[in-house]
OpenMM code with the backbone's topology and positions (N, CA, C; nanometers):
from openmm import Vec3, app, unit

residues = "UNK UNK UNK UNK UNK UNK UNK UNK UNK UNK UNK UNK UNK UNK UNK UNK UNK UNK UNK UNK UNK UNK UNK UNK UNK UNK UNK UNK UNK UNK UNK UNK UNK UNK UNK UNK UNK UNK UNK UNK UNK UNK UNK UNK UNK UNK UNK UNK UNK UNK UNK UNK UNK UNK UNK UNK UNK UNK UNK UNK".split()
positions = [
    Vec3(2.9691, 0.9632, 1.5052),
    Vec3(2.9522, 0.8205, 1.4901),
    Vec3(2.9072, 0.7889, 1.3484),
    Vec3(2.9269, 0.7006, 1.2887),
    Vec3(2.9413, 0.6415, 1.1624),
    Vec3(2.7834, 0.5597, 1.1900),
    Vec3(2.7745, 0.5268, 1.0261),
    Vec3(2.6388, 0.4067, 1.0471),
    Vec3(2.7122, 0.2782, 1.0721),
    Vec3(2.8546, 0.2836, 0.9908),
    Vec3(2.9188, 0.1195, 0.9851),
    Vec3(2.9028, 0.0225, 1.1481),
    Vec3(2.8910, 0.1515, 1.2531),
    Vec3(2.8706, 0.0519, 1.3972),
    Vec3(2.7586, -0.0063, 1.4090),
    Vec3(2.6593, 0.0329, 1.3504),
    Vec3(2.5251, -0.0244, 1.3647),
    Vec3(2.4744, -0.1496, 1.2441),
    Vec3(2.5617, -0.1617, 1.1485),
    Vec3(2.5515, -0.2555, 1.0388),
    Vec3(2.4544, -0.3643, 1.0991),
    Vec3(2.4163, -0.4004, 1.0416),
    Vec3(2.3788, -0.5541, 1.0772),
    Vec3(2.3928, -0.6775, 0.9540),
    Vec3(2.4771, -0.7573, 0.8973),
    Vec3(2.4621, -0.8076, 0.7801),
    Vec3(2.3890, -0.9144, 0.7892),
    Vec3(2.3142, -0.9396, 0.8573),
    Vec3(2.2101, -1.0718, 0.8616),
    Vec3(2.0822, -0.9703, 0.8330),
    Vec3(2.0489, -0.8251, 0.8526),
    Vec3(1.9614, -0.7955, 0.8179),
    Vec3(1.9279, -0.7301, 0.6424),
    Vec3(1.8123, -0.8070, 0.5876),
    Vec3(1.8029, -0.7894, 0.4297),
    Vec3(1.8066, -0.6235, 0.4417),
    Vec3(1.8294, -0.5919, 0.3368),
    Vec3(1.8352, -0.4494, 0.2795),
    Vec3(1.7079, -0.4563, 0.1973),
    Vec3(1.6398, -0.5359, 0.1066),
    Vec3(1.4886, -0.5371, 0.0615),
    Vec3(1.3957, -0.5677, 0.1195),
    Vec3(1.3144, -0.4353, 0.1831),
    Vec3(1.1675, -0.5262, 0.2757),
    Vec3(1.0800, -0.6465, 0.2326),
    Vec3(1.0791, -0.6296, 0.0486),
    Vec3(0.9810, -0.7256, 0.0387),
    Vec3(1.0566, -0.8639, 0.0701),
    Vec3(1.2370, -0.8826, 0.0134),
    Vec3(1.2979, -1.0019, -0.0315),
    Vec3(1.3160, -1.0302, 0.1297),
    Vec3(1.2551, -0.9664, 0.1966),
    Vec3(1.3035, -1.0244, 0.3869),
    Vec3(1.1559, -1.1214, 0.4450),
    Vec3(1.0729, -1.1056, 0.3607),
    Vec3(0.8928, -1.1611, 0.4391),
    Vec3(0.9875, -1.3038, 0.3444),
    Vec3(0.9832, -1.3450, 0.2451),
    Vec3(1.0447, -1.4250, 0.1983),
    Vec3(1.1210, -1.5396, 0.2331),
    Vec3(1.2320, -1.4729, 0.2751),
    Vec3(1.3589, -1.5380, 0.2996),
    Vec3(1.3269, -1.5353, 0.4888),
    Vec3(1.2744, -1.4829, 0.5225),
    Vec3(1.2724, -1.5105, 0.6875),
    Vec3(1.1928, -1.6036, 0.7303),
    Vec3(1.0497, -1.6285, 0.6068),
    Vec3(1.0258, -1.7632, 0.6585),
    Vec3(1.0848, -1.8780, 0.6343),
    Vec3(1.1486, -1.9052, 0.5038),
    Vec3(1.2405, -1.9810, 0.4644),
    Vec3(1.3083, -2.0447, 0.5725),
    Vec3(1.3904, -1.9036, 0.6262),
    Vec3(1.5036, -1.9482, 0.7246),
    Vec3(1.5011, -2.0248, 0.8613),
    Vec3(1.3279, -1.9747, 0.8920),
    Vec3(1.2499, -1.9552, 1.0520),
    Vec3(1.2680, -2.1430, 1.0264),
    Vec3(1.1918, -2.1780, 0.8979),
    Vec3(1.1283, -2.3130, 0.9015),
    Vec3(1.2660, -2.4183, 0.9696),
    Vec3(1.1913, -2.4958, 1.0311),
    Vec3(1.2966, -2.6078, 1.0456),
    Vec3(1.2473, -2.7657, 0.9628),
    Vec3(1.3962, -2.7688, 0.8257),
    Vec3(1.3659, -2.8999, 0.7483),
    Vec3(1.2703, -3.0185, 0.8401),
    Vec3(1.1953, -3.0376, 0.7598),
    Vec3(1.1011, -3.1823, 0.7662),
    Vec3(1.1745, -3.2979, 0.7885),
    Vec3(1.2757, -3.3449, 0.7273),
    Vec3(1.4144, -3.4166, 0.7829),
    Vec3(1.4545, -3.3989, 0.8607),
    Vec3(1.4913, -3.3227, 0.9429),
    Vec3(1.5504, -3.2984, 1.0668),
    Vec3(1.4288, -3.3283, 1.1819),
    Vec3(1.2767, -3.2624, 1.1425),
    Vec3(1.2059, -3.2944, 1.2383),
    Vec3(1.1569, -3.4721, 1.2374),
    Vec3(1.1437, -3.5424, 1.1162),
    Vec3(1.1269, -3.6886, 1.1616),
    Vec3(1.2417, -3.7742, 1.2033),
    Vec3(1.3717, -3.7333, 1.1565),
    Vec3(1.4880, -3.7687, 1.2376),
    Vec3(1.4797, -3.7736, 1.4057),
    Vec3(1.4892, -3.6247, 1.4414),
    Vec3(1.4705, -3.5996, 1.5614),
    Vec3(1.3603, -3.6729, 1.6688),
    Vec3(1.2184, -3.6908, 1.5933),
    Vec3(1.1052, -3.7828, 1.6592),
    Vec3(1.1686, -3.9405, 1.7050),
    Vec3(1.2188, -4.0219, 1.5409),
    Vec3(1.2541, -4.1347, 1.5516),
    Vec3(1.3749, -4.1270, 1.6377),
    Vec3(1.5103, -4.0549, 1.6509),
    Vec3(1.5588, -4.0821, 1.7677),
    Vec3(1.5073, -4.0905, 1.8892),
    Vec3(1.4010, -3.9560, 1.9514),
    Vec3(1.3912, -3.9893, 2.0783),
    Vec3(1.2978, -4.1054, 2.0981),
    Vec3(1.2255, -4.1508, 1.9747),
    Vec3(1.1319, -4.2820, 2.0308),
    Vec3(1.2366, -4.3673, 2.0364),
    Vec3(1.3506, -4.3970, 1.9397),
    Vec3(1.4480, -4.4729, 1.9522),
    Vec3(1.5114, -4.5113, 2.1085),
    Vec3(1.5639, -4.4026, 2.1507),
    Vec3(1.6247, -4.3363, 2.2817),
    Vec3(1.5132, -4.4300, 2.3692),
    Vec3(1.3640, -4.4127, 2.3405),
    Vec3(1.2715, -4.4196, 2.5132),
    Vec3(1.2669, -4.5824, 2.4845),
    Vec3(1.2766, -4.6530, 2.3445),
    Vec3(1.2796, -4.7551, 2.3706),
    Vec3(1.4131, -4.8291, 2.4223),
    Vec3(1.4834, -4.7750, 2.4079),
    Vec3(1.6383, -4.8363, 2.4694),
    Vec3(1.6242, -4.8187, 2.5880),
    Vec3(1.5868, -4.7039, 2.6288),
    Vec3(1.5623, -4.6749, 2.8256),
    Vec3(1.4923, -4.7475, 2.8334),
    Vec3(1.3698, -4.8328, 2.7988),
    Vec3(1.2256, -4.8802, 2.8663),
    Vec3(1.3478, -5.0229, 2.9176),
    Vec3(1.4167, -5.0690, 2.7510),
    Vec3(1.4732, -5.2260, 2.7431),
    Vec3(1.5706, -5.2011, 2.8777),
    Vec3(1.6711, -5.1424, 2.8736),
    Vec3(1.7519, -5.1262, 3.0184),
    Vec3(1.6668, -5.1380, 3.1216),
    Vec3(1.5497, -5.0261, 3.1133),
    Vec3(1.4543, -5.0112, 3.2541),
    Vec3(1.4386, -5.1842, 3.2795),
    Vec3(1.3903, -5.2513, 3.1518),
    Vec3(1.3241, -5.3636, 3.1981),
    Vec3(1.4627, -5.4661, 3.2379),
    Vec3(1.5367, -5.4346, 3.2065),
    Vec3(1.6945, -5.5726, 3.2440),
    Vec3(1.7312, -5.5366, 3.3630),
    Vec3(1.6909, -5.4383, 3.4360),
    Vec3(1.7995, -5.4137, 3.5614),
    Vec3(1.6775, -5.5017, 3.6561),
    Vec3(1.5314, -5.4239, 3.6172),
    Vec3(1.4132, -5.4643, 3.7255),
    Vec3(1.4254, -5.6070, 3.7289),
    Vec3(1.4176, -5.7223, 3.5890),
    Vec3(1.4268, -5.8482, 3.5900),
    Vec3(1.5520, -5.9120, 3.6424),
    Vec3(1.6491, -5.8128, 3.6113),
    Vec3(1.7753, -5.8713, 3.6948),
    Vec3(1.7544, -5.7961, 3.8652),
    Vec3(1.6959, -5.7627, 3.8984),
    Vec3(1.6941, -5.7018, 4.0322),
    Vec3(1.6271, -5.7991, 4.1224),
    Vec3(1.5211, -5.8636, 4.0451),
    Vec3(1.4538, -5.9489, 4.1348),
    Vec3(1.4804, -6.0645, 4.1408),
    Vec3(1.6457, -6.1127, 4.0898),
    Vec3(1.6382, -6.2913, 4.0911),
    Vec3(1.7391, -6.2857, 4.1809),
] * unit.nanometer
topology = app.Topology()
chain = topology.addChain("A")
for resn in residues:
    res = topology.addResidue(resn, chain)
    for name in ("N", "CA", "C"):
        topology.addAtom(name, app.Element.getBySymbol(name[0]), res)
């Protein structure tokens, strides 16, 4: 058996240049996480407004 089966090319070949670049990679952009917040508050306020049109239309 060869090493080529065991390759891995996502894994660094420099231990130090891997502590580095793996947190880099781990992080998830700051943009993406206040995006993501303001949609789902976005989202719960659109559900609350529906929630509230069906109940006010439910009871007349």
């Amino acid at each position: 058996m060869s090493d080529s089966e065991y390759y891995d090319p996502l894994t660094p070949r420099n231990p130090r240049k891997a502590k580095s670049a793996d947190t880099q990679e781990r992080r998830i952009p700051r943009g993406l996480v206040i995006r993501l917040v303001a949609y789902l508050v976005a989202g719960h306020v659109v559900a609350a407004f529906l929630f509230l049109l069906f109940t006010v239309a439910g009871e007349g």
